[in-house]
Structures are given as C-alpha cells and as structure tokens.
C-alpha positions in Angstrom: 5.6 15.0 -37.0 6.6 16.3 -33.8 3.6 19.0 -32.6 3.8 18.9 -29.3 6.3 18.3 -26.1 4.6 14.8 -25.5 5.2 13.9 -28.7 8.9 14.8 -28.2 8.8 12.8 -25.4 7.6 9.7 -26.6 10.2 9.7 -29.4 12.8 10.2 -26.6 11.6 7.3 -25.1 11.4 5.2 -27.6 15.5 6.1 -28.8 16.2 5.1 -24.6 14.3 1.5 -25.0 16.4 1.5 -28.1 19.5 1.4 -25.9 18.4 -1.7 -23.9 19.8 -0.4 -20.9 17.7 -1.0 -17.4 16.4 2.0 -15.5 16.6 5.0 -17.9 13.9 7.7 -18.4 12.8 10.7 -20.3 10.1 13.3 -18.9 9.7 16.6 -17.7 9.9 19.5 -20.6 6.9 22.1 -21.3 3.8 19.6 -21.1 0.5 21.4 -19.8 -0.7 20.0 -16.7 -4.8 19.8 -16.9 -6.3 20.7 -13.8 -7.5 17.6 -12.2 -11.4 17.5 -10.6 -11.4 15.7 -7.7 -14.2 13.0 -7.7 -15.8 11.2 -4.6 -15.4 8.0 -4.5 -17.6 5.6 -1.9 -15.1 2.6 -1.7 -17.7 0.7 -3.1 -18.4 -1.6 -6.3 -21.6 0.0 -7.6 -24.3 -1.1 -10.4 -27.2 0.0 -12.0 -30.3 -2.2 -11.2 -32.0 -2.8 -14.4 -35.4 -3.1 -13.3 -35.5 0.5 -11.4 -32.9 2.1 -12.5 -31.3 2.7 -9.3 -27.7 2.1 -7.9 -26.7 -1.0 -5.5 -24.0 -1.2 -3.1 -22.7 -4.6 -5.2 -19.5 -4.7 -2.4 -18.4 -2.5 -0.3 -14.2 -2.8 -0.2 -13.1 -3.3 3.9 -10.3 -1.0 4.7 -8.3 0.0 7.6 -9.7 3.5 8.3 -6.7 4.3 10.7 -5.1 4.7 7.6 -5.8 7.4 5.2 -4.9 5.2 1.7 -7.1 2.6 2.6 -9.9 4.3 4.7 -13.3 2.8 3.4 -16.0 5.4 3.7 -19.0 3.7 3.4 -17.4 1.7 6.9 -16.5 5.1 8.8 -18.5 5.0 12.3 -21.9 6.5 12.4 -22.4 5.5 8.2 -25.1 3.0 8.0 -24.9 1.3 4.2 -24.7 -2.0 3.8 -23.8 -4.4 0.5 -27.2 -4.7 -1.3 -28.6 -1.1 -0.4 -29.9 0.5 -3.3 -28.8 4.5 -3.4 -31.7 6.3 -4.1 -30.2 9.6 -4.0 -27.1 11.6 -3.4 -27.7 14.9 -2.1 -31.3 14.4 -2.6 -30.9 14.2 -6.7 -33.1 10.4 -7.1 -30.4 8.3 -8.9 -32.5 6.5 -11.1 -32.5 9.5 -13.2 -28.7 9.9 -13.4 -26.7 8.8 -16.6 -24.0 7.7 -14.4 -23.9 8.4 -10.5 -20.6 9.9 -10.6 -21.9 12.3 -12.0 -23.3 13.6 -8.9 -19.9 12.8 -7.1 -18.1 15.3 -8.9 -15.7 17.4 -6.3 -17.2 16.1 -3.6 -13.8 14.5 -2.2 -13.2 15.1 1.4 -17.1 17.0 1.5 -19.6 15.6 3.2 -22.4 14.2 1.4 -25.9 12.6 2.3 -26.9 9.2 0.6 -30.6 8.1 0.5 -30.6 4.3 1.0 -33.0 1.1 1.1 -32.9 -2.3 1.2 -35.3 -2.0 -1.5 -36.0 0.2 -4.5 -38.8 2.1 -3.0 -38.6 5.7 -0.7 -40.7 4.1 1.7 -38.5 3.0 4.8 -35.8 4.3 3.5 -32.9 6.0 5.4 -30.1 9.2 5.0 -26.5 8.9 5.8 -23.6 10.8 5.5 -20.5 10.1 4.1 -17.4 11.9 3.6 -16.2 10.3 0.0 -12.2 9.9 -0.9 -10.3 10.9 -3.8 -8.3 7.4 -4.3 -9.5 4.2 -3.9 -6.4 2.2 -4.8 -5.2 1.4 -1.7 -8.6 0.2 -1.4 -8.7 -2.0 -4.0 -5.0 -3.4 -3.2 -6.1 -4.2 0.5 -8.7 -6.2 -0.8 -7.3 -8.2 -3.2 -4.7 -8.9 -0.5 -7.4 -10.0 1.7 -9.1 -12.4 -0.8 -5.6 -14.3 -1.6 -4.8 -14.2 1.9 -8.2 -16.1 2.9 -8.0 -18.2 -0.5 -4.8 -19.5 0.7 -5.4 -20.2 4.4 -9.0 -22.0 3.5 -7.1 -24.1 0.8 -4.0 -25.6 2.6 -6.0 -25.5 6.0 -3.4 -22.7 7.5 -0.6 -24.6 6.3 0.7 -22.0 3.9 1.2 -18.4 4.6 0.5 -15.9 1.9 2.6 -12.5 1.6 2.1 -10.0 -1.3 5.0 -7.5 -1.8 3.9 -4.8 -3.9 7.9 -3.1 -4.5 11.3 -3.1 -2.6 10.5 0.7 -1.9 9.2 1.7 2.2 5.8 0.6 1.6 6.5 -2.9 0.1 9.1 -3.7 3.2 6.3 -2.5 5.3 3.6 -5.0 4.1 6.5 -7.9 4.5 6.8 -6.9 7.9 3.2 -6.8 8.5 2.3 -10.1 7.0 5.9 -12.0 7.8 6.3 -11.9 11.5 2.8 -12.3 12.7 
C-alpha cells in the first residue's frame, strides 16, 4: 500500500521502533517540500468579540525584543496596543468582516503593517499603529509560560523556592540554566 515516499517512511519507522533501540531514525528520501507562506503573527492571544464582531487584544505575550525568538511585536517601541484593544482593522480592511483575521496576515512576516485600534468597538477615537509582525511565535509562548511558573512559584513559597525550566541538554537548554541558576 505503499504510494508515496512518506508512506515508505512511516513503515521504516515503524520496523526501527520495532527494534527498541534508543535514538534511531528514518527520513530524508524524495518527499516534496510544499512551499511554506509565511504568516504574521502579532504575539498576541486574539478573540472575536461576539457582540461586534471585532478582534480583542485578549493578552499580549511579554518578550525580550533584544532577542529575535522571543521579540513581542505588539511591545516594539513606538507600537501603541494594549491588552483589551479591539483591532478594528488591518491595513485598513474593518475586521469585523473577516472570517478569521489571519486571513489578512497572510505574508506579512517581517512587513510592516498598520492596525486600527480602540479601547472600544467604535471608529470614533480610535488610533493607527504600525507593527512589523513575526513569523514564529514559540519562543514567545515558551517565555511566557516560563514567566508564569516562575511568578507561581515565588508568590507561593514566598521566594523560598527557585524555579528553573530546562527545555533540552542541547546550547539553548544550558543557556536558560545559566540564566535562571546563578542569578
């Protein structure tokens, strides 16, 4: 039933796991490589307000925007959004009349792009910024959630208890021990 290299590959795979022997791995071959879009992303939690229609900045995930794997754009200087904001438009399209407002982040990675925004779901008073979306927002995510246990932690044994999340053994998980284990 094999139809396709992917197909071969899983059955490969399956034969190695077979073998019950630790770090052993099948890939490469002829597999087509589909050509990736790159999507903006705001480092933001966004949802749909019910009763407009429009987006809301739910949370917008802190970064370290030295760093280009955890750079938050909606924190870069000069960008003025804050969590609650409804996005009223992106590049002037309303987003109340958007399926999905990804939609109108579509290759826009890296681009500058202009966000209508208001503490309320109304034009009036409202304000443009631009942001520069990012293609990844992982290290976004990870930071955060490092953050939260971190504070969770401290608040619950009083700063008695120190909290350290290795992600691997590889560079970057010896580089968040040293960042979290000496301070």
């Amino acid at each position: 039933f094999v139809r396709h290299r992917a197909d071969l590959t899983y059955i490969i795979g399956e034969m190695v796991g077979e073998l019950s022997a630790g770090h052993t791995y099948v890939g490469g071959g002829d597999v087509p490589r589909n050509q990736r879009i790159k999507l903006g992303l705001l480092g933001a939690v966004l949802e749909r307000d019910a009763a407009s229609g429009y987006f809301r900045i739910k949370k917008i995930l802190k970064g370290q925007n030295w760093d280009k794997a955890t750079r938050s754009p909606l924190t870069d200087i000069g960008v003025d959004a804050r969590e609650g904001d409804y996005i009223l438009a992106v590049d002037g399209k309303p987003t109340n009349q958007m399926k999905d407002i990804y939609e109108s982040l579509v290759n826009t990675a890296g681009k500058q792009v202009r966000l209508q925004l208001n503490a309320k779901a109304e034009a009036e008073g409202s304000r443009d910024t631009v942001v520069v979306p990012v293609d990844d927002e992982h290290g976004l995510y990870y930071f955060d959630w490092v953050q939260e246990n971190l504070a969770k932690v401290d608040k619950a044994t009083q700063g008695k208890v120190g909290y350290i999340h290795i992600p691997d053994m590889g560079v970057g998980g010896l580089n968040e021990f040293v960042k979290y284990y000496y301070p």
